[in-house]
C-alpha positions, 0 to 999 in steps of 0.5 A: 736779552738776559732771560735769554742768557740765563735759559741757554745757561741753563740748558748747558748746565743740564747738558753737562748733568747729562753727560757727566750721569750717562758717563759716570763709569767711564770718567771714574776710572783712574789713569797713570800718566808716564813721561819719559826724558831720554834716559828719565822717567816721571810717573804720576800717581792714578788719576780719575778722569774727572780730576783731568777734565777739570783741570784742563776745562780750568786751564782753557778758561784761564788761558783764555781769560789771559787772552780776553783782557789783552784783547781788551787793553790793545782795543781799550789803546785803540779806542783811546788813540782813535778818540785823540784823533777824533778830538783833533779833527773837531778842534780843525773843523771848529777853526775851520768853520769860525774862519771869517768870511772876506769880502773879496769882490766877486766878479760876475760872468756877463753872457755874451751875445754872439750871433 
């Protein structure tokens, strides 16, 4: 599994190459970004548009990171809450299986002949 992993890495890496040499022209140029507030108004400076992509790849990545270890502190809470349920139910199970056994006297059904 790890062979596998480090191929398809690979190939993604080799695909972004690609896409970032047969593109090389169009995301070199650079761009002015305008924002206006009712009567204010924010310009940045120019741009490439390589430094946008990067920026907005890391803001994904960041923002997902975020999202990946919420997810795994509410499955980690779960988890922990499931296992205390779990030990609970062995602990009754384990008394229920150590009860004694009574010795009631246990009545036998005779057949009766009815003919």
């Amino acid at each position: 599994m790890k062979h596998i992993k480090f191929i398809v890495a690979i190939l993604l890496m080799l695909i972004v190459v690609i896409l970032i040499v047969q593109n090389h022209e169009a995301m070199s140029t650079t761009v002015m970004f305008r924002i206006k507030f009712f009567s204010h108004e924010v310009r940045t400076s120019m741009v490439s548009l390589y430094y946008i992509v990067t920026i907005a790849f890391l803001f994904g990545v960041v923002v997902m990171g975020i999202y990946g270890m919420v997810e795994r502190f509410r499955l980690k809470r779960q988890i922990k809450i499931l296992m205390e349920t779990n030990q609970e139910k062995e602990k009754e199970l384990n008394s229920l299986r150590n009860l004694p056994i009574t010795s009631d006297e246990v009545s036998t059904f005779k057949e009766v002949d009815t003919q």
